[in-house]
C-alpha positions as CSV (number, residue, x, y, z in Angstrom):
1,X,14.4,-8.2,10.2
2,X,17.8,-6.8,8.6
3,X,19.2,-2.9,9.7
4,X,18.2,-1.8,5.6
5,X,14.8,-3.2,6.1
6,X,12.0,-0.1,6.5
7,X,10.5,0.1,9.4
8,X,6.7,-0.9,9.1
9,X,5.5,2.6,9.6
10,X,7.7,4.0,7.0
11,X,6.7,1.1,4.8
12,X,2.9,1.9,5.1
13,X,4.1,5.7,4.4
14,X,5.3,4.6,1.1
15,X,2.6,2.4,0.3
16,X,0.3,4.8,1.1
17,X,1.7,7.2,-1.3
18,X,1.8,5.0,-4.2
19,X,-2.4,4.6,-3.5
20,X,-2.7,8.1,-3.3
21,X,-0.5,8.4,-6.5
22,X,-3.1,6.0,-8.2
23,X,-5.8,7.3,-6.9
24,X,-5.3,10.6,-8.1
25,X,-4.0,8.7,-11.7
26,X,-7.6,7.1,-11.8
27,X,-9.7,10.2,-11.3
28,X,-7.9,11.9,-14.3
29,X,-8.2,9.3,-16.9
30,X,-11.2,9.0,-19.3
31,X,-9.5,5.8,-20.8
32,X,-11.5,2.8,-19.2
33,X,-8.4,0.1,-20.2
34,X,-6.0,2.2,-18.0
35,X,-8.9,2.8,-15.9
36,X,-9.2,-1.2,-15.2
37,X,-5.2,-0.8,-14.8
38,X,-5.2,1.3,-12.1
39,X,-7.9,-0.6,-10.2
40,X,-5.7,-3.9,-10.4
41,X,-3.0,-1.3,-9.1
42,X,-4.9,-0.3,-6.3
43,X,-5.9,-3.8,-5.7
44,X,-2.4,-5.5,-5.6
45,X,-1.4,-2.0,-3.2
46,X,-4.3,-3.1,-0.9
47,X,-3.1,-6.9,-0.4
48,X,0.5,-5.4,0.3
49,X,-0.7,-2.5,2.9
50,X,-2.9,-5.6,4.9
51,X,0.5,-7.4,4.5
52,X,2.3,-4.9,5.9
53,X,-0.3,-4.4,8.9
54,X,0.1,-8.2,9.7
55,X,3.4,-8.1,9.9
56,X,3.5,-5.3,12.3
57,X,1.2,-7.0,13.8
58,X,3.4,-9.7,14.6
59,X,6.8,-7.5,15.6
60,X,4.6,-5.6,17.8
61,X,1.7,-7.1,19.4
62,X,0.9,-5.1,21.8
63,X,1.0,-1.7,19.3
64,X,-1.8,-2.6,17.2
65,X,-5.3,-4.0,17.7
């Protein structure tokens, strides 16, 4: 992993500011197309927090289950 590379936990952090970010976004639109888009939002957020898990997973065996 390069020095400038975030650190898993600050990673997740971010990522999981960007799905609260949406998920507030999605509770204050009436408009079902941007609805949709923020669902695919949330969706793409979700593959890249489970990617980020796995790869911690695989730095640090021994600090996740």
């Amino acid at each position: 992993m390069a020095t400038d590379d975030p650190d898993p936990i600050t990673r997740l952090q971010e990522l999981l500011a960007r799905l609260e970010k949406a998920h507030d976004e999605l509770e204050k639109t009436e408009d079902s197309a941007r609805a949709v888009e923020i669902l695919r939002d949330l969706a793409e957020l979700a593959r890249e927090v489970q990617a980020e898990i796995e790869q911690a997973r695989r730095e640090t065996p021994d600090a996740l289950p």
